[in-house]
Structure formats: structure tokens, C-alpha cells
PQR file of N, CA, C, O and H, with PARSE charges and radii, in Angstrom:
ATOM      1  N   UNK A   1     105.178  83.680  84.990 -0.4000 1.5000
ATOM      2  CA  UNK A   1     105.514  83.415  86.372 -0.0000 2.0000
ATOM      3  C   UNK A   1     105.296  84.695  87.175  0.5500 1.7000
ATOM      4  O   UNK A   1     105.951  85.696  86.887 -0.5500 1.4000
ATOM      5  N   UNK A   2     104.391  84.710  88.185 -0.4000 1.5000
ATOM      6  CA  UNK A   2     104.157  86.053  88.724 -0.0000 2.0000
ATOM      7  C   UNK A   2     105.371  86.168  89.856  0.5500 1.7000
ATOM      8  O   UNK A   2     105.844  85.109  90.268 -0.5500 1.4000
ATOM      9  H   UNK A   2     103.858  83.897  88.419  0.4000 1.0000
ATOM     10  N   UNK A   3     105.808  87.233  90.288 -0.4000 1.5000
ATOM     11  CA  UNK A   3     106.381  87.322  91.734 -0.0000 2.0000
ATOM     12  C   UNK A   3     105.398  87.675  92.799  0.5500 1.7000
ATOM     13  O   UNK A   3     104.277  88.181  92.744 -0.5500 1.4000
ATOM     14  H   UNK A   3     105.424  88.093  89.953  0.4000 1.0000
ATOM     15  N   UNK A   4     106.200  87.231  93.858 -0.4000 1.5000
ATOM     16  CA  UNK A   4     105.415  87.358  94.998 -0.0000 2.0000
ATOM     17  C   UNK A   4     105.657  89.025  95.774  0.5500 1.7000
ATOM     18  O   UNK A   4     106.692  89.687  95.853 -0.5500 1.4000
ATOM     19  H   UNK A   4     107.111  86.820  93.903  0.4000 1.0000
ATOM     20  N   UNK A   5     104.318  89.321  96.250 -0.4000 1.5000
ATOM     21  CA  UNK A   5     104.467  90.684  96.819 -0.0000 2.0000
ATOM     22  C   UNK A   5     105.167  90.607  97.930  0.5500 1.7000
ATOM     23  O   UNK A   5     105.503  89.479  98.293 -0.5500 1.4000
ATOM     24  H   UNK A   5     103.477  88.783  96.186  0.4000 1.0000
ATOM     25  N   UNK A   6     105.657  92.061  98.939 -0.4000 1.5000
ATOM     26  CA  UNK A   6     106.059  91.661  99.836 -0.0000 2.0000
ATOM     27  C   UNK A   6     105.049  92.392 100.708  0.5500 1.7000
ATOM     28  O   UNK A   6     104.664  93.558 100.792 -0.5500 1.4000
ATOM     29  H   UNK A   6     105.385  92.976  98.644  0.4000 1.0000
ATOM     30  N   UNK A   7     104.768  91.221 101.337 -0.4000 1.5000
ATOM     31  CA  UNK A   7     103.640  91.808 103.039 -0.0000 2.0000
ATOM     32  C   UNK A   7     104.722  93.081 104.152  0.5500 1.7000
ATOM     33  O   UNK A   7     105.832  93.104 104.685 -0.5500 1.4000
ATOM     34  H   UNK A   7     105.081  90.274 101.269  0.4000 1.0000
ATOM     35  N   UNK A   8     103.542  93.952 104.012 -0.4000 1.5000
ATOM     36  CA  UNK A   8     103.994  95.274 104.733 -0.0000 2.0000
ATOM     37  C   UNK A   8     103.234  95.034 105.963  0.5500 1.7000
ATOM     38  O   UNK A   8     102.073  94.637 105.861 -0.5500 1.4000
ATOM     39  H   UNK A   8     102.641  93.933 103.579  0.4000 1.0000
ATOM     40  N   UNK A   9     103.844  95.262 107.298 -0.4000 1.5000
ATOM     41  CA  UNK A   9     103.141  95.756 108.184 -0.0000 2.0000
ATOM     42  C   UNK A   9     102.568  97.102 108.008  0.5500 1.7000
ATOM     43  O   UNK A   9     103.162  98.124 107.664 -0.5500 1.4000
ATOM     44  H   UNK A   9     104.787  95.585 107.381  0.4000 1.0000
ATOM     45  N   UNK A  10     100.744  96.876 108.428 -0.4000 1.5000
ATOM     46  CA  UNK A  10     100.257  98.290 108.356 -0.0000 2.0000
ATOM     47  C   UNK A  10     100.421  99.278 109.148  0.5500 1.7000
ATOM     48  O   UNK A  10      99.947  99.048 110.260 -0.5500 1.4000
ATOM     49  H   UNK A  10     100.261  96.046 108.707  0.4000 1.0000
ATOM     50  N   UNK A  11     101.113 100.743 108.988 -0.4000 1.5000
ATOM     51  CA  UNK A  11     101.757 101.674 109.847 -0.0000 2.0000
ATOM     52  C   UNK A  11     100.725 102.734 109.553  0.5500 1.7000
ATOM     53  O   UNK A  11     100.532 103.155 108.413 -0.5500 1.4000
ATOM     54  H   UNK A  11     101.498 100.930 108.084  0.4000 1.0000
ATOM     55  N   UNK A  12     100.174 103.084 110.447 -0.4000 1.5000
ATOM     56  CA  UNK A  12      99.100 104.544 110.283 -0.0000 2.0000
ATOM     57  C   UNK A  12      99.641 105.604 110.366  0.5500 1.7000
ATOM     58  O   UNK A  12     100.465 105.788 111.262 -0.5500 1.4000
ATOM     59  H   UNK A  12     100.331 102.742 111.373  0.4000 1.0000
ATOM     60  N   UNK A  13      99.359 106.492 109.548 -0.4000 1.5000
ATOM     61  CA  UNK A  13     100.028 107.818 109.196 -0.0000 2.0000
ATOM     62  C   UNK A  13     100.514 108.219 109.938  0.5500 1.7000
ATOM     63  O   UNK A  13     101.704 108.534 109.933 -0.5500 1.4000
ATOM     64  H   UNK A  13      98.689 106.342 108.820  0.4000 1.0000
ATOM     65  N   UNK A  14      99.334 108.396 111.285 -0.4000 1.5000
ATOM     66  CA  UNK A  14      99.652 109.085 112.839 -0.0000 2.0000
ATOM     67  C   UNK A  14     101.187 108.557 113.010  0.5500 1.7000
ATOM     68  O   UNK A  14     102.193 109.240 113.199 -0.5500 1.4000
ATOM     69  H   UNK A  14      98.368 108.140 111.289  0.4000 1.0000
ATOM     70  N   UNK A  15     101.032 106.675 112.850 -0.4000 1.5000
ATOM     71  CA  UNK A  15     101.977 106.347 113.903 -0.0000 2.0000
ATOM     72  C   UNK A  15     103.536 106.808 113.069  0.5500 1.7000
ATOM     73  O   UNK A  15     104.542 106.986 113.755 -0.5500 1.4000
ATOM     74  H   UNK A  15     100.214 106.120 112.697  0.4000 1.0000
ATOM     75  N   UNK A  16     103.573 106.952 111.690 -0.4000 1.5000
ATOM     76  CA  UNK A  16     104.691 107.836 110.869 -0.0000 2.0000
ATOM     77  C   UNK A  16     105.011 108.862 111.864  0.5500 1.7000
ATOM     78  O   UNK A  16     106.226 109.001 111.719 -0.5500 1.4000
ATOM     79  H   UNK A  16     102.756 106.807 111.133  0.4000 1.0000
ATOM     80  N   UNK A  17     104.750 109.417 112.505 -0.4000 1.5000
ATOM     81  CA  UNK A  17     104.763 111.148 112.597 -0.0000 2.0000
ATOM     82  C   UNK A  17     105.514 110.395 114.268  0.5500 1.7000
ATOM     83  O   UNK A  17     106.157 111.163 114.983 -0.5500 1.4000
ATOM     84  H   UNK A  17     103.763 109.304 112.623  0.4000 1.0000
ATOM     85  N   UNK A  18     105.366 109.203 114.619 -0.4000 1.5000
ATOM     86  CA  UNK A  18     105.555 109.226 115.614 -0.0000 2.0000
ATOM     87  C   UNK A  18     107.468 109.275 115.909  0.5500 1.7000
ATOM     88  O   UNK A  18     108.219 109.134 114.943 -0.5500 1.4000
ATOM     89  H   UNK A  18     104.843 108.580 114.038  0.4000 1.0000
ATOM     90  N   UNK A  19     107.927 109.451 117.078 -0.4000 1.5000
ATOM     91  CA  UNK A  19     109.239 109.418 117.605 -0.0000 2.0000
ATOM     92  C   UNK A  19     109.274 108.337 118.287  0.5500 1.7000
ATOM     93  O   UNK A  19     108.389 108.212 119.133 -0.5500 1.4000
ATOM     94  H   UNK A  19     107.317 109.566 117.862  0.4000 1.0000
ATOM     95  N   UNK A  20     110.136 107.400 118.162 -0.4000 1.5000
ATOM     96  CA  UNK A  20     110.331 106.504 119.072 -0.0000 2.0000
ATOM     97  C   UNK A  20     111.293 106.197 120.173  0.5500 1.7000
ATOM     98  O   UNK A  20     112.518 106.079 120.140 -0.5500 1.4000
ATOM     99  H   UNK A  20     110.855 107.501 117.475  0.4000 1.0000
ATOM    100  N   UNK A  21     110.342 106.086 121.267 -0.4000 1.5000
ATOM    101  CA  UNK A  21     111.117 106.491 122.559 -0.0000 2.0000
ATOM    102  C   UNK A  21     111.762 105.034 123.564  0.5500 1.7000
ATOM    103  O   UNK A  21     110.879 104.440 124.183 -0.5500 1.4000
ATOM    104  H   UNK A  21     109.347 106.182 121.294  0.4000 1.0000
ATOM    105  N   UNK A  22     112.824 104.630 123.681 -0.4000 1.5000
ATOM    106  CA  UNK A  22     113.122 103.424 124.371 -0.0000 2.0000
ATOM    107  C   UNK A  22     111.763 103.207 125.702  0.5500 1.7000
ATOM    108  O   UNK A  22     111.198 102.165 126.034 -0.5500 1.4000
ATOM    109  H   UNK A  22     113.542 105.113 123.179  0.4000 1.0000
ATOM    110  N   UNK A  23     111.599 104.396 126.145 -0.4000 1.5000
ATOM    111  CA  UNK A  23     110.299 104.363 127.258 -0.0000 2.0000
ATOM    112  C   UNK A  23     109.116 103.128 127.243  0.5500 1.7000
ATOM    113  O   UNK A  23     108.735 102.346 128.114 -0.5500 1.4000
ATOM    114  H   UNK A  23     112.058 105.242 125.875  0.4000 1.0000
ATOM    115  N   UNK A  24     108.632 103.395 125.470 -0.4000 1.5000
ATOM    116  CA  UNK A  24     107.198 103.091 125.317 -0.0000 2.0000
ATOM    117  C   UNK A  24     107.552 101.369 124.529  0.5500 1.7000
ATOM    118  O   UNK A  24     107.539 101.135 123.321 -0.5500 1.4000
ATOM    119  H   UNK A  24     108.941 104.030 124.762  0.4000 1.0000
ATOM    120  N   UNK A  25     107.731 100.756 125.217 -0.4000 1.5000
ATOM    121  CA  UNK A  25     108.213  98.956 124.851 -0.0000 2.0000
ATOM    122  C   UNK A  25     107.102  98.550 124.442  0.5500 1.7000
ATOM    123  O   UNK A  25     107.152  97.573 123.696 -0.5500 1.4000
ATOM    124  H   UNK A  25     107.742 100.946 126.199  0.4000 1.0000
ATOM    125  N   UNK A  26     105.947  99.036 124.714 -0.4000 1.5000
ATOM    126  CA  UNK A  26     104.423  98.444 123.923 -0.0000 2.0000
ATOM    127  C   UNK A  26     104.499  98.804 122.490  0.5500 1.7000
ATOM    128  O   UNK A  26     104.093  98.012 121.640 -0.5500 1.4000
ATOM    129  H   UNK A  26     105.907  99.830 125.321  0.4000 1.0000
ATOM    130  N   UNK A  27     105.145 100.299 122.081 -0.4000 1.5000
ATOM    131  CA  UNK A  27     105.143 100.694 120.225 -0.0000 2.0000
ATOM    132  C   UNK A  27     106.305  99.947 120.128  0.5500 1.7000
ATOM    133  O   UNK A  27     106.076  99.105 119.260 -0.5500 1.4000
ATOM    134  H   UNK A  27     105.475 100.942 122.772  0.4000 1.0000
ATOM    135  N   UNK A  28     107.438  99.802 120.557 -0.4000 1.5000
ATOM    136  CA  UNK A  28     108.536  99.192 119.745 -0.0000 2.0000
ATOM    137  C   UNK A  28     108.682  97.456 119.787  0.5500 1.7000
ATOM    138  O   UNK A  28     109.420  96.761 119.089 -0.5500 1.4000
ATOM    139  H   UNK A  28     107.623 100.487 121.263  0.4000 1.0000
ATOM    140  N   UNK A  29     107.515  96.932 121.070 -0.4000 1.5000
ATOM    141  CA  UNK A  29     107.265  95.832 120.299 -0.0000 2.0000
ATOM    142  C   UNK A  29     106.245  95.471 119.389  0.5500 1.7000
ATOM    143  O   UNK A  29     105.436  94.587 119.670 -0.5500 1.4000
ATOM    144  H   UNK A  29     106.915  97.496 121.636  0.4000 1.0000
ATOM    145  N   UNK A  30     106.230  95.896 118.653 -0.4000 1.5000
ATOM    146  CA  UNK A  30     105.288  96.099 117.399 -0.0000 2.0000
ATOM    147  C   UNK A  30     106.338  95.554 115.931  0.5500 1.7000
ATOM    148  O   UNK A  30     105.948  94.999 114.905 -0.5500 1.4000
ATOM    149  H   UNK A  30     106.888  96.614 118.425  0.4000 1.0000
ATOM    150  N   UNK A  31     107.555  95.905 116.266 -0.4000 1.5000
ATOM    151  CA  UNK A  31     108.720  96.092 115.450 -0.0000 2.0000
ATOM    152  C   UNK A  31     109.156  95.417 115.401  0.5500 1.7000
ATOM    153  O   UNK A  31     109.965  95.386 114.473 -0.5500 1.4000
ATOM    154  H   UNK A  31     107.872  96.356 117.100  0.4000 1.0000
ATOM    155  N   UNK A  32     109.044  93.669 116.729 -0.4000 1.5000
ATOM    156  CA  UNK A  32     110.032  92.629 116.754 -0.0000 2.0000
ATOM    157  C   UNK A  32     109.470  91.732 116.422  0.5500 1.7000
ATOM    158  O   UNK A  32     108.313  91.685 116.842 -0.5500 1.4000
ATOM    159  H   UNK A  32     108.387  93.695 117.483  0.4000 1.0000
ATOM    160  N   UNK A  33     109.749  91.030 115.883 -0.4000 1.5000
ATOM    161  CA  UNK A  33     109.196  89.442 115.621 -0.0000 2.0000
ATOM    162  C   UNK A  33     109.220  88.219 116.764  0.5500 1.7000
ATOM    163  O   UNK A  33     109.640  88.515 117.883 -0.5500 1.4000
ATOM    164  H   UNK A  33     110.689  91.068 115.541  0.4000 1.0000
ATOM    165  N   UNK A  34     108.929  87.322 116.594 -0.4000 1.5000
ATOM    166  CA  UNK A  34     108.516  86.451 117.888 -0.0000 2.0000
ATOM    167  C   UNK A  34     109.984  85.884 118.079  0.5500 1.7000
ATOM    168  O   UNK A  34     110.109  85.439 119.220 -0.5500 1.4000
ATOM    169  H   UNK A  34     108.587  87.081 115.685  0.4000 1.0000
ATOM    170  N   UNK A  35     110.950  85.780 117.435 -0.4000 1.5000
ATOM    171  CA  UNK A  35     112.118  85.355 117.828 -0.0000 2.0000
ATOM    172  C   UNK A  35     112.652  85.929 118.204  0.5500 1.7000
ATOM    173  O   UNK A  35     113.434  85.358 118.964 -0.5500 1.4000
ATOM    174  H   UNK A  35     110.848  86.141 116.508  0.4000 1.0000
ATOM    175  N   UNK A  36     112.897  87.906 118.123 -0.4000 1.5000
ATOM    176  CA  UNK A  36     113.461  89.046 118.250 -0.0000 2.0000
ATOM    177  C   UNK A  36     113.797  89.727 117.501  0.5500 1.7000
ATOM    178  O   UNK A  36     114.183  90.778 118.012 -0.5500 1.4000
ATOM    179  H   UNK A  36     112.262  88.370 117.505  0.4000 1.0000
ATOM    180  N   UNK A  37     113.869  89.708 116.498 -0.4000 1.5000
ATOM    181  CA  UNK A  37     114.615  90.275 115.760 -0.0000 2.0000
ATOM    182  C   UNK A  37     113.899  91.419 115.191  0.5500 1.7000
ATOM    183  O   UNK A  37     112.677  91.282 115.135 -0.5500 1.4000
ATOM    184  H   UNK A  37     113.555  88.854 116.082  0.4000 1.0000
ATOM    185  N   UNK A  38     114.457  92.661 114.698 -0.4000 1.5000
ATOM    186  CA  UNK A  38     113.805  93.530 114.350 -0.0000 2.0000
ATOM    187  C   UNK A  38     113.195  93.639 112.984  0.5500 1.7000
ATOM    188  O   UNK A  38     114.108  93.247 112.258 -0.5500 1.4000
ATOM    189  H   UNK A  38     115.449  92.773 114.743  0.4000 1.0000
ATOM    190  N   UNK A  39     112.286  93.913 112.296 -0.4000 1.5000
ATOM    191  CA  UNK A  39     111.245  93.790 111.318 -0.0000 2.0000
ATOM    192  C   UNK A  39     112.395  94.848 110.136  0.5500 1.7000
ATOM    193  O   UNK A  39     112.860  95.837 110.703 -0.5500 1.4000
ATOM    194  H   UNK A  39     111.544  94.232 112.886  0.4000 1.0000
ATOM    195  N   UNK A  40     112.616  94.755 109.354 -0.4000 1.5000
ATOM    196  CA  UNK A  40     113.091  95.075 107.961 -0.0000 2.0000
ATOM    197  C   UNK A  40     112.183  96.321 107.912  0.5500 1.7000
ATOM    198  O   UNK A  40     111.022  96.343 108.322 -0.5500 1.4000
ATOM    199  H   UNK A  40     112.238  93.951 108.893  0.4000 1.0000
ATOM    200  N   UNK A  41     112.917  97.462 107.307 -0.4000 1.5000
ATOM    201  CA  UNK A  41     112.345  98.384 106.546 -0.0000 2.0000
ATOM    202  C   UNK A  41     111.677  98.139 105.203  0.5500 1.7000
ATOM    203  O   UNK A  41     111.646  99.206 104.590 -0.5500 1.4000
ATOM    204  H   UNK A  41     113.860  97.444 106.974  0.4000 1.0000
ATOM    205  N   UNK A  42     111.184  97.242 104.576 -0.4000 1.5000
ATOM    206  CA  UNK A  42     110.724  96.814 103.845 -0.0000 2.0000
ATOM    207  C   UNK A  42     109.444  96.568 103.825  0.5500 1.7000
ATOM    208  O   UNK A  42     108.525  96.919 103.086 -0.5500 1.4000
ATOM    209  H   UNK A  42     111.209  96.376 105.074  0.4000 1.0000
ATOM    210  N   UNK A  43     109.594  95.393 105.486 -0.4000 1.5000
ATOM    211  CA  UNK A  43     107.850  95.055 105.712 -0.0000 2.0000
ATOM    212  C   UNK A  43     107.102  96.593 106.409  0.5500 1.7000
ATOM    213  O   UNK A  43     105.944  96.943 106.179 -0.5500 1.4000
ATOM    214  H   UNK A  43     110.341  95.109 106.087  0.4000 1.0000
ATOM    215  N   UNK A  44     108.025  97.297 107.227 -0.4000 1.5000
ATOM    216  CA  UNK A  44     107.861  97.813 108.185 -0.0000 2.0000
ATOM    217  C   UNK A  44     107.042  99.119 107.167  0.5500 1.7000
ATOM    218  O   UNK A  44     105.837  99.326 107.315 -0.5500 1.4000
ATOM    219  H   UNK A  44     108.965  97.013 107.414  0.4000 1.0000
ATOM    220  N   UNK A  45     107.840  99.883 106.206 -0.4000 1.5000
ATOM    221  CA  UNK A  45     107.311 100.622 105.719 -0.0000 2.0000
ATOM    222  C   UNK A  45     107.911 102.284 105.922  0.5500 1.7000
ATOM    223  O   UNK A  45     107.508 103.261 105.292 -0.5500 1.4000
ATOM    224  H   UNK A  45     108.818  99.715 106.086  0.4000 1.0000
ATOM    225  N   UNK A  46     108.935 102.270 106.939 -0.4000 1.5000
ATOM    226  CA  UNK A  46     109.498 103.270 107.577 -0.0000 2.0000
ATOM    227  C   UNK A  46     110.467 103.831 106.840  0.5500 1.7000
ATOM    228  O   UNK A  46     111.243 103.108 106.215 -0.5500 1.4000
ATOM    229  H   UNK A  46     109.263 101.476 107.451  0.4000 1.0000
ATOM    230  N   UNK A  47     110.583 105.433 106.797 -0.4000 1.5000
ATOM    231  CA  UNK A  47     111.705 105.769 106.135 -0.0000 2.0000
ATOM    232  C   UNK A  47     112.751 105.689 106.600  0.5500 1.7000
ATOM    233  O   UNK A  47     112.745 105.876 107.817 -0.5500 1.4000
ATOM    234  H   UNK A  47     109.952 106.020 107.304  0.4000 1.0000
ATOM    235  N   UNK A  48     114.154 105.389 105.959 -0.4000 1.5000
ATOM    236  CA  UNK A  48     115.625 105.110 106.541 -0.0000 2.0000
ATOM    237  C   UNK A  48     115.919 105.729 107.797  0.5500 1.7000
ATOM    238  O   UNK A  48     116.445 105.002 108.639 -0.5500 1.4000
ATOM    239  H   UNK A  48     114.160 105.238 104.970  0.4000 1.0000
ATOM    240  N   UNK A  49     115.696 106.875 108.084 -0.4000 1.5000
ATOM    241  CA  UNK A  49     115.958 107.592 109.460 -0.0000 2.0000
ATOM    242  C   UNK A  49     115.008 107.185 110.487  0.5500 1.7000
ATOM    243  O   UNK A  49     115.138 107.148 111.710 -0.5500 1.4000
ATOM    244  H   UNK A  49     115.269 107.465 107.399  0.4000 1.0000
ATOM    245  N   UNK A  50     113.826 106.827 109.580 -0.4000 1.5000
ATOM    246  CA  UNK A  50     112.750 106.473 111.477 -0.0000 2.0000
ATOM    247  C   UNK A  50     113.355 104.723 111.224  0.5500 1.7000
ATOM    248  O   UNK A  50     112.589 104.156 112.004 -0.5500 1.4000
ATOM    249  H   UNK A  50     113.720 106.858 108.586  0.4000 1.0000
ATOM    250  N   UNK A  51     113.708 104.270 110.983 -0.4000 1.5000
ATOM    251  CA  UNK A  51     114.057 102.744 111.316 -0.0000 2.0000
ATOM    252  C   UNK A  51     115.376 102.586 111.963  0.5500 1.7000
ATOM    253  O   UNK A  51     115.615 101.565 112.608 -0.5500 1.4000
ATOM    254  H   UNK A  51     114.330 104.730 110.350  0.4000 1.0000
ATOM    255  N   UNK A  52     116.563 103.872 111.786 -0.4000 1.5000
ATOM    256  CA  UNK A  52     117.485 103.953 112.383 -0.0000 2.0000
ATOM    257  C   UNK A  52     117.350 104.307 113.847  0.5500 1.7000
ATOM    258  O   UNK A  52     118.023 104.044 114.844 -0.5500 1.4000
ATOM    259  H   UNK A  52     116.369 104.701 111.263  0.4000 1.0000
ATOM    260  N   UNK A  53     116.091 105.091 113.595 -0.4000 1.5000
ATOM    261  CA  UNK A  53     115.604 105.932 115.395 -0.0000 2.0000
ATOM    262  C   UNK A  53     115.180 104.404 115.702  0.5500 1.7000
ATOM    263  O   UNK A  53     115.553 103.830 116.725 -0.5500 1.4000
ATOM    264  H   UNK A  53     115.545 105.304 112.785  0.4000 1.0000
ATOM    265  N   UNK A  54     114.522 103.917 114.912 -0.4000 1.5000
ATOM    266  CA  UNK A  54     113.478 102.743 115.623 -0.0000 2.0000
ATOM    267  C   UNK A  54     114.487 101.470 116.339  0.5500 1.7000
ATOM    268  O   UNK A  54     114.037 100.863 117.311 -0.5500 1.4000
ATOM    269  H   UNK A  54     114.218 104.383 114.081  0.4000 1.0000
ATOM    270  N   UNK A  55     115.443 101.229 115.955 -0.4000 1.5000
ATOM    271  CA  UNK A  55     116.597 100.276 116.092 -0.0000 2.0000
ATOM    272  C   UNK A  55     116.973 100.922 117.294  0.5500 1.7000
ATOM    273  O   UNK A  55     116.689 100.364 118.355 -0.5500 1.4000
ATOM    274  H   UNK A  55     115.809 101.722 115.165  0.4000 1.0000
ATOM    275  N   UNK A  56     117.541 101.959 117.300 -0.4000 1.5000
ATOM    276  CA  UNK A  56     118.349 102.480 118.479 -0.0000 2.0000
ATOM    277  C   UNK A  56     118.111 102.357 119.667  0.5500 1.7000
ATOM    278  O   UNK A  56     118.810 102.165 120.661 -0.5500 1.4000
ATOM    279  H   UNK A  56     117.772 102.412 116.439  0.4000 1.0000
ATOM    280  N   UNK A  57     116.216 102.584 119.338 -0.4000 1.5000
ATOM    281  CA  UNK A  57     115.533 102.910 120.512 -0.0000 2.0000
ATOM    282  C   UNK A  57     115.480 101.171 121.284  0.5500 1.7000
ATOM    283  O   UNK A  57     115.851 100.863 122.417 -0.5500 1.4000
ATOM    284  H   UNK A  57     115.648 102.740 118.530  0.4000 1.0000
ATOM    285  N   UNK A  58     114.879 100.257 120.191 -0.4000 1.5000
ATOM    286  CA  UNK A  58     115.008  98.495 120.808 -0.0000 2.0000
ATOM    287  C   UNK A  58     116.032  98.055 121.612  0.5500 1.7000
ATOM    288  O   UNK A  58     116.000  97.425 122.669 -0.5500 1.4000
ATOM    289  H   UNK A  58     114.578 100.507 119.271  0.4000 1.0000
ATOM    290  N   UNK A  59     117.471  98.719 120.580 -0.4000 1.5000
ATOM    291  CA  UNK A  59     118.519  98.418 121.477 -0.0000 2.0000
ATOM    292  C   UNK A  59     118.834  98.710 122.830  0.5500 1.7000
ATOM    293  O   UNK A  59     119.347  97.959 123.659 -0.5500 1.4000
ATOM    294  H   UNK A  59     117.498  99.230 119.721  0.4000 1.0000
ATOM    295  N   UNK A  60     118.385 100.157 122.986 -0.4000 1.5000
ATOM    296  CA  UNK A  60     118.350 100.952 124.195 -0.0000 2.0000
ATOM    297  C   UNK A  60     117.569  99.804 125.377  0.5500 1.7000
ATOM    298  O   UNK A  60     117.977  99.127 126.321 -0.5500 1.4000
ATOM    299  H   UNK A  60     117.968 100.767 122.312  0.4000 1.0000
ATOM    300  N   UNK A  61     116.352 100.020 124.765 -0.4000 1.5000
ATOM    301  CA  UNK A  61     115.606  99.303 125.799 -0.0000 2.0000
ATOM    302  C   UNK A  61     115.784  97.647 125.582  0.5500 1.7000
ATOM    303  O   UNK A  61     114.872  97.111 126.212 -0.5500 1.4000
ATOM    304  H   UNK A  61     116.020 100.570 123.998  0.4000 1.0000
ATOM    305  N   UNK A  62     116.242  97.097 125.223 -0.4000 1.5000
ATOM    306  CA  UNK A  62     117.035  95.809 125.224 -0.0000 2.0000
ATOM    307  C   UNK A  62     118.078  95.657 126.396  0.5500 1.7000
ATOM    308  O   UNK A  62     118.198  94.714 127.177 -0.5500 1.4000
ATOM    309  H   UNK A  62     116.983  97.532 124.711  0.4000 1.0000
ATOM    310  N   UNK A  63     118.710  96.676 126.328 -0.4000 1.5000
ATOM    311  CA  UNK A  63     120.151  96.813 127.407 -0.0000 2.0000
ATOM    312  C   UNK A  63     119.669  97.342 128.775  0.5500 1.7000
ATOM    313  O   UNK A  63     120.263  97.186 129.842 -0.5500 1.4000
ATOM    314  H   UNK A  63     118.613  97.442 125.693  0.4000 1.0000
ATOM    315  N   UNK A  64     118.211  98.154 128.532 -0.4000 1.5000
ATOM    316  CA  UNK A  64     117.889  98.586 130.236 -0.0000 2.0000
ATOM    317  C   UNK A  64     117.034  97.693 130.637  0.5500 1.7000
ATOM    318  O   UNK A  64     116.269  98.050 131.534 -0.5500 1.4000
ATOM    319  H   UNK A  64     117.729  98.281 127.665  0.4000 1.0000
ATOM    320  N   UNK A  65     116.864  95.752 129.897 -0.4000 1.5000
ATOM    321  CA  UNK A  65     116.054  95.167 130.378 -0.0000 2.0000
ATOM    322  C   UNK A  65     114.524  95.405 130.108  0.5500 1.7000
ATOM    323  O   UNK A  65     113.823  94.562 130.666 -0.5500 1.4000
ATOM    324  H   UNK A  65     117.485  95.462 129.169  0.4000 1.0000
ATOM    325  N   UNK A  66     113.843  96.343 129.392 -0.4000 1.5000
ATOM    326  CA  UNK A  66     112.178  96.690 129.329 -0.0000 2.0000
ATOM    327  C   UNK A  66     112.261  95.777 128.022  0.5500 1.7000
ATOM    328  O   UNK A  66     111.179  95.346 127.623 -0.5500 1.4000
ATOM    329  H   UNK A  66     114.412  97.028 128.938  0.4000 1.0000
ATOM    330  N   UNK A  67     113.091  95.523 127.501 -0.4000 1.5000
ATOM    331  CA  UNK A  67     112.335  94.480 126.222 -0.0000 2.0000
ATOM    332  C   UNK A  67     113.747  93.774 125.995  0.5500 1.7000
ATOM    333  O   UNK A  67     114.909  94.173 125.923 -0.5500 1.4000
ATOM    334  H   UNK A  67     113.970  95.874 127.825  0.4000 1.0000
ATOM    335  N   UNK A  68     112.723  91.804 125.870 -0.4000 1.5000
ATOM    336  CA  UNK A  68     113.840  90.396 126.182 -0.0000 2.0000
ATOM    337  C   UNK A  68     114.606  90.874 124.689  0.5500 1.7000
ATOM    338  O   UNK A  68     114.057  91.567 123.832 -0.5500 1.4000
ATOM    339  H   UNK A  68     111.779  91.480 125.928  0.4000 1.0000
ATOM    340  N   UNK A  69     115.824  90.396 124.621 -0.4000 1.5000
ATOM    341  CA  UNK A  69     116.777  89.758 123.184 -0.0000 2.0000
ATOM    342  C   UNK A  69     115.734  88.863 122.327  0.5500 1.7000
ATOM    343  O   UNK A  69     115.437  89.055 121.147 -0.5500 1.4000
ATOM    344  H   UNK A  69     116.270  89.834 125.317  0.4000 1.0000
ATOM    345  N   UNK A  70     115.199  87.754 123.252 -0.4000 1.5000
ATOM    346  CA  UNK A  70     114.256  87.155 122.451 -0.0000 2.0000
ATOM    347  C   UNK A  70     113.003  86.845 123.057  0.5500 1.7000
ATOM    348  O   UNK A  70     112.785  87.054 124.250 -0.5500 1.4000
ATOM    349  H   UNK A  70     115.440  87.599 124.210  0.4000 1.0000
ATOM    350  N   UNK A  71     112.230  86.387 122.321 -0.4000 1.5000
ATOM    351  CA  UNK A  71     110.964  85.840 122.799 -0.0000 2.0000
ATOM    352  C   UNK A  71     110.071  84.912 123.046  0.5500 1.7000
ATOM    353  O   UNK A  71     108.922  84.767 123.465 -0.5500 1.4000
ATOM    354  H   UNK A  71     112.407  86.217 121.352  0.4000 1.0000
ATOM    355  N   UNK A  72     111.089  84.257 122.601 -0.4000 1.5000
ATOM    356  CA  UNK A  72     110.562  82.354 122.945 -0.0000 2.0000
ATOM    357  C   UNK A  72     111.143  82.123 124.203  0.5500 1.7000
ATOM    358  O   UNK A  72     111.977  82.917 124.641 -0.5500 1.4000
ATOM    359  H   UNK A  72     112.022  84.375 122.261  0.4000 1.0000
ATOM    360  N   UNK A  73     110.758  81.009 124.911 -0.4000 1.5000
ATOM    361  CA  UNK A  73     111.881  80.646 125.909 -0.0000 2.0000
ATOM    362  C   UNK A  73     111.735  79.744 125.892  0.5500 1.7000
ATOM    363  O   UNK A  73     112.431  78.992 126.573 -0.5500 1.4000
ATOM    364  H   UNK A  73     110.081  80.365 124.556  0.4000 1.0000
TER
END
């Protein structure tokens, strides 16, 4: 019985190195899924501290309105 892999979003080295800023709602929606919710460190590929930055930052800009709770309507 094989297991199934788990699908990673592909993250380019560059974009590793990157900081994530509540500002830039075009990189951190990259991170949400079509319902909202934020993408798992798992698929995502991010180490524990950039997914904690990466969360903070959604939330941030969640609450100043630049990016919806969700995304269906």
C-alpha cells in the first residue's frame, strides 16, 4: 500500500529570504486558499518562524481591510 505524498507549494529560494510585510497583499495572498484560510506549513514549505511572521502579517492585513476573511462570496 503506498502513501500518498504531500503537495508542497513551490517557494523560490529568493522568496525564503523574503520578510513578510502586511503592505504587500499580492505575496501574502499566495498563502490563502480560496476559502481563506491560511496554507499549513507543510504544503507551504516555510520554516516555523517565517509562517509565524507569515500569519501575523494576513492577520494584520485582514483587520486593516487589504485582504477579505474569505474569498468566495
Amino acid at each position: 500500500m503506498q502513501r500518498k505524498r504531500r503537495q508542497t507549494i513551490k517557494v523560490p529560494k529568493a522568496d525564503k529570504r523574503l520578510t513578510f510585510v502586511y503592505t504587500q497583499f499580492d505575496v501574502l495572498h499566495k498563502f490563502i486558499t480560496e476559502q481563506g484560510a491560511i496554507i499549513a506549513r507543510a504544503k507551504t514549505g516555510l520554516s516555523q518562524q517565517q509562517q509565524r511572521r507569515l500569519s501575523k502579517a494576513i492577520k494584520y492585513a485582514r483587520h486593516l481591510a487589504l485582504l477579505p476573511f474569505t474569498q468566495t462570496l
